[in-house]
C-alpha positions, 0 to 999 in steps of 0.5 A: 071190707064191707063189714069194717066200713059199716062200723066205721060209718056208725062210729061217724053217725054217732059223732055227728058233725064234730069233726067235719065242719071247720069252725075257725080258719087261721093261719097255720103255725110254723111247726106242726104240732104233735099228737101221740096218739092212740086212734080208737081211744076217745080222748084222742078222738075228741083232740083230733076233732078240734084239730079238724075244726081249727084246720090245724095239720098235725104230726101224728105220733101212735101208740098203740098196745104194745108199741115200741117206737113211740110209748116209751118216748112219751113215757120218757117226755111226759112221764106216764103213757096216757093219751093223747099227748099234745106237743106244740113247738110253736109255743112250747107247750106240752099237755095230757087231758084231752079237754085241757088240749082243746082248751089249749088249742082254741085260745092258741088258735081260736077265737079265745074259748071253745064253743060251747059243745067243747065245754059240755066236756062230759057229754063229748066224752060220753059221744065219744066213748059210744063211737069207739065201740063198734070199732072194737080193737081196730087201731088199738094193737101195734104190728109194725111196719117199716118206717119210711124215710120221709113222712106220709102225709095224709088228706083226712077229716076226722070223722070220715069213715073212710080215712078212719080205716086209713088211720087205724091202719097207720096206728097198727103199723106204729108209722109216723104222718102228717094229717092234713086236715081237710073239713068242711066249710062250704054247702058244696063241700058236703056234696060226695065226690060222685055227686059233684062231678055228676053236677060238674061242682068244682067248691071253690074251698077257702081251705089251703089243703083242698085248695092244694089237693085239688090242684094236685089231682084234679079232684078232693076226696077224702082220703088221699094218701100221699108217699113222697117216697115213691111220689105216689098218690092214692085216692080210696081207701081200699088201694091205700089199705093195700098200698101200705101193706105191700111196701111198709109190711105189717098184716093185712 
């Protein structure tokens, strides 16, 4: 476990602060928008980067290597299996091409245009590319678990290299969720949660999803796993690592 988050600690280090620091709140849309997904492809990384930026919640639909649940249905929708795929049903749009997607997303639910490190595309492409190299293979091949009957919804940003071992995980095991994404927009958010409650720091987030995390349980760490299944809530990745292998199988 060691070892895997000291990879996933250097695939954050090289993103730097994409990802984490919320550059727009706007109100969410009336649907979810959708992601086919691969998690350690870094297209996808770059789209799910934006989503955390706009703090835009999204359906997470992954394909790992030889999934059977969600390839084909990309295939049959938009032709081909390349990632990401973006599907809006707010607005009806539907786009490959990551940069395209991040276009799409900041004039739908931006201020118009992206910033500008969103539009030095190759240079994102490249960071990107590095980050996913120490995390090899993880989060690539599917072992399916089993479906529950109501999604999983979890509490992430994406650069966090805790929630990342969380999500290749859920990639692995082929199993649709809901992220609900939780950046950062104030100093205090930046503070770890040992630290704030060392200094008894409670950050009055603008953000919905912190806002309703802290509500919930007293306190916001990232990640937290959320089963309305079971109606159980789990904070630190290692027990959601384990809770997701003892009720929805796949390798541990």
């Amino acid at each position: 476990m060691a070892f895997n988050l000291a990879g996933s600690l250097v695939s954050t280090l090289i993103r730097g602060t994409n990802g984490i620091q919320v550059q727009r709140i706007a109100d969410k849309p009336a649907e979810l928008v959708q992601l086919y997904d691969i998690e350690n492809c870094p297209y996808c990384r770059l789209v799910r980067e934006a989503l955390t930026e706009l703090d835009l919640d999204v359906l997470i639909l992954p394909c790992p290597k030889g999934g059977e649940r969600f390839r084909p249905e990309l295939e049959a929708r938009g032709g081909k299996a390349q990632f990401p795929y973006l599907v809006d049903p707010n607005t009806g749009a539907e786009l490959y091409e990551s940069l395209d997607i991040i276009e799409y997303l900041f004039a739908t639910y931006g201020d118009g245009k992206p910033p500008l490190k969103w539009r030095l595309g190759a240079l994102q492409t490249a960071g990107s590319m590095l980050a996913s190299a120490p995390r090899m293979n993880r989060g690539m091949q599917a072992r399916p678990g089993v479906l529950p009957a109501e999604l999983l919804e979890l509490y992430s940003f994406e650069s966090s290299p805790y929630a990342r071992l969380v999500r290749e995980k859920l990639c692995e095991m082929e199993m649709p969720y809901v992220v609900r994404n939780c950046g950062r927009s104030r100093l205090q958010e930046w503070l770890l949660p040992p630290v704030r409650k060392a200094l008894k720091v409670v950050p009055e987030s603008v953000l919905e999803n912190r806002r309703h995390l802290q509500h919930r349980e007293g306190r916001v760490s990232i990640p937290y796993l959320f089963d309305p299944n079971t109606d159980s809530g789990l904070f630190e990745s290692a027990d959601i690592l384990a809770y997701l292998v003892s009720h929805y199988g796949g390798s541990s």
